[in-house]
C-alpha positions in Angstrom: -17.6 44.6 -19.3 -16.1 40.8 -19.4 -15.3 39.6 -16.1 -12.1 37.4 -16.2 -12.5 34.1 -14.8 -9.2 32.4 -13.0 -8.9 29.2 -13.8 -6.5 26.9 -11.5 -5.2 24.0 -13.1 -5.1 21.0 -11.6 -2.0 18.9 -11.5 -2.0 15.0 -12.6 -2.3 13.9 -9.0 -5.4 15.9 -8.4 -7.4 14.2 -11.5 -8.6 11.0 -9.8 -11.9 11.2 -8.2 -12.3 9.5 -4.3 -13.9 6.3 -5.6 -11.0 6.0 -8.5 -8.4 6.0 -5.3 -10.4 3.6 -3.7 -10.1 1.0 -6.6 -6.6 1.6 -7.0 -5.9 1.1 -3.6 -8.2 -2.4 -3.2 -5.5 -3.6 -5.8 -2.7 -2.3 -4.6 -3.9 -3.9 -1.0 -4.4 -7.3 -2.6 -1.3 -7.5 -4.4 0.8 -6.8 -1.4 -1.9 -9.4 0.8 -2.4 -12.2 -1.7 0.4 -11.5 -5.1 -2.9 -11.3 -6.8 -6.0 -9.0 -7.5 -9.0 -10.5 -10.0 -12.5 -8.5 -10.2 -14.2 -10.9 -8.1 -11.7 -10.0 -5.6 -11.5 -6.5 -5.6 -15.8 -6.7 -5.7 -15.5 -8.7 -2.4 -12.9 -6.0 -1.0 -15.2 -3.2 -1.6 -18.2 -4.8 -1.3 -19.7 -3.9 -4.6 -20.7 -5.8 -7.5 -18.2 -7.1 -10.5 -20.1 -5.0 -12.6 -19.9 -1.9 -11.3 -15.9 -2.8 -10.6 -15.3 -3.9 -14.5 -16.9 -0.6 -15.1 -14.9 1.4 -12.9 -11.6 0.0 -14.2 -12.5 0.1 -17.5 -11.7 4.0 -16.7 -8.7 3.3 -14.8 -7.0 1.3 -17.5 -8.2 3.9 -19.8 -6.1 6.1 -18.0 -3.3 3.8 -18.0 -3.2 3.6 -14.6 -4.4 -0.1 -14.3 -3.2 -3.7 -16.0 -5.2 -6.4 -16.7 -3.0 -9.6 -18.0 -4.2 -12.3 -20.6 -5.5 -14.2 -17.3 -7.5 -11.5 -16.2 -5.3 -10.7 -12.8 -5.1 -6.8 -12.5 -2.1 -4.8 -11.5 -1.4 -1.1 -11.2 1.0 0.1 -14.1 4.2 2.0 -13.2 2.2 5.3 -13.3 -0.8 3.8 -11.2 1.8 2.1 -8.4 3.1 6.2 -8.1 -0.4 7.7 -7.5 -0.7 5.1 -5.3 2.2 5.9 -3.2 1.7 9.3 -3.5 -2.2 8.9 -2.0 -1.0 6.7 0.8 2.0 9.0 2.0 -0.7 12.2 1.5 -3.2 10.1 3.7 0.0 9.3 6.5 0.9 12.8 6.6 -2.8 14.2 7.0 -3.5 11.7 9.6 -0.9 12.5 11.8 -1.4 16.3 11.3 -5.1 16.1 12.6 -4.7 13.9 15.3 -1.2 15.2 16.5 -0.8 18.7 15.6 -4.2 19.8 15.5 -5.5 17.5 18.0 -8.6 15.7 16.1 -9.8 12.0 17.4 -8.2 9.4 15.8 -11.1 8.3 13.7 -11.9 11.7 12.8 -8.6 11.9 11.2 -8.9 8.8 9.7 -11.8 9.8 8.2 -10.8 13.5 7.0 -7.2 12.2 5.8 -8.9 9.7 3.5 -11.5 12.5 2.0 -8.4 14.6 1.2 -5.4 12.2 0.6 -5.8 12.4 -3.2 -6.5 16.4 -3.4 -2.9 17.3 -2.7 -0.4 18.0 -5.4 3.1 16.5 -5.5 4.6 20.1 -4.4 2.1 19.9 -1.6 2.5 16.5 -0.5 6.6 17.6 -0.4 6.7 20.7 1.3 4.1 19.3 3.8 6.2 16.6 4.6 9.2 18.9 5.2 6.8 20.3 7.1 6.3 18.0 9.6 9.7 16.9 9.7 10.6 19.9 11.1 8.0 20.3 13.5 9.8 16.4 14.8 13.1 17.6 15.1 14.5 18.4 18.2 14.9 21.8 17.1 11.1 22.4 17.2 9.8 19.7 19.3 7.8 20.9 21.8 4.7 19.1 23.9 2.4 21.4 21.6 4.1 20.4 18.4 5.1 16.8 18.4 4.1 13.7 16.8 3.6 10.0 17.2 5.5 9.4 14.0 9.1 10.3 13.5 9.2 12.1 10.4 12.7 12.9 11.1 14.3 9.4 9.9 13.7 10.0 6.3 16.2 12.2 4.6 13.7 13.1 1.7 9.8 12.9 1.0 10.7 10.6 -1.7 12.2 7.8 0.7 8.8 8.2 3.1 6.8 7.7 -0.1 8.2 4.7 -1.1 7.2 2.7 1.9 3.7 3.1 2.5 1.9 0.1 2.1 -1.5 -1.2 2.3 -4.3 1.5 3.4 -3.2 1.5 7.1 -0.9 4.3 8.3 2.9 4.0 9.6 3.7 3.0 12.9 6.3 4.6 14.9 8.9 2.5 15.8 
């Protein structure tokens, strides 16, 4: 007898591998810092060589999620500037869900939400963040549920995704 296997399929967010996110990020960071990311810079930023970083985007622009100009300046392409946004507001939610909610260290959390920022699916990332906004509101509030982040003054997941910036996490106002 044939056993069936289940197979899950993985949405496009869930295809890039941790060190993919990482180079995508490292230019993401450097536009915003300097207007401008080069392989020598991004090598610097990560502390690896230009080798293994012209290797590594090779595959990134390959997936068409990575520019490189006539000049040789790098940029993320419309569809590597979403992943990107999508990471970094995965990464803000999981942080403040392990340190807040679940009460982790904040470097432990740090740690953890940047091993599993760029596992979670779009549907995931958007019902987790109504998630949390919920758990702000003064419906729910309570001094076991709270947060140090007001998830409450975004009307939609989509408005909290388009402001993340850099690799460091939002600040509460």
């Amino acid at each position: 007898m044939l056993e069936k296997k289940l197979s899950v399929q993985h949405t496009h967010d869930n295809d890039l591998t941790h060190s993919m996110v990482h180079y995508l990020l490292a230019i993401h960071k450097l536009k915003e810092a300097k207007g401008y990311a080069r392989v020598t810079d991004i090598a610097h930023e990560m502390g690896l060589t230009k080798g293994s970083v012209s290797t590594a985007l090779t595959n990134l622009k390959k997936r068409e999620l990575v520019i490189e100009d006539e000049s040789k300046f790098l940029s993320l392409s419309h569809s590597g500037h979403e992943a990107v946004h999508g990471i970094l507001s995965s990464r803000t939610l999981l942080f403040y869900f392990l340190k807040d909610i679940i009460g982790v260290n904040e470097e432990v959390a740090h740690k953890d939400s940047c091993l599993m920022e760029h596992l979670m699916s779009s549907e995931t990332r958007e019902r987790f963040f109504n998630f949390m906004k919920v758990l702000c509101s003064d419906k729910v509030k309570t001094s076991q549920f709270s947060t140090s982040f007001d998830f409450t003054q975004f009307e939609h997941q989509h408005d909290f995704e388009e402001i993340q910036k850099g690799d460091s996490y939002l600040k509460s106002e």
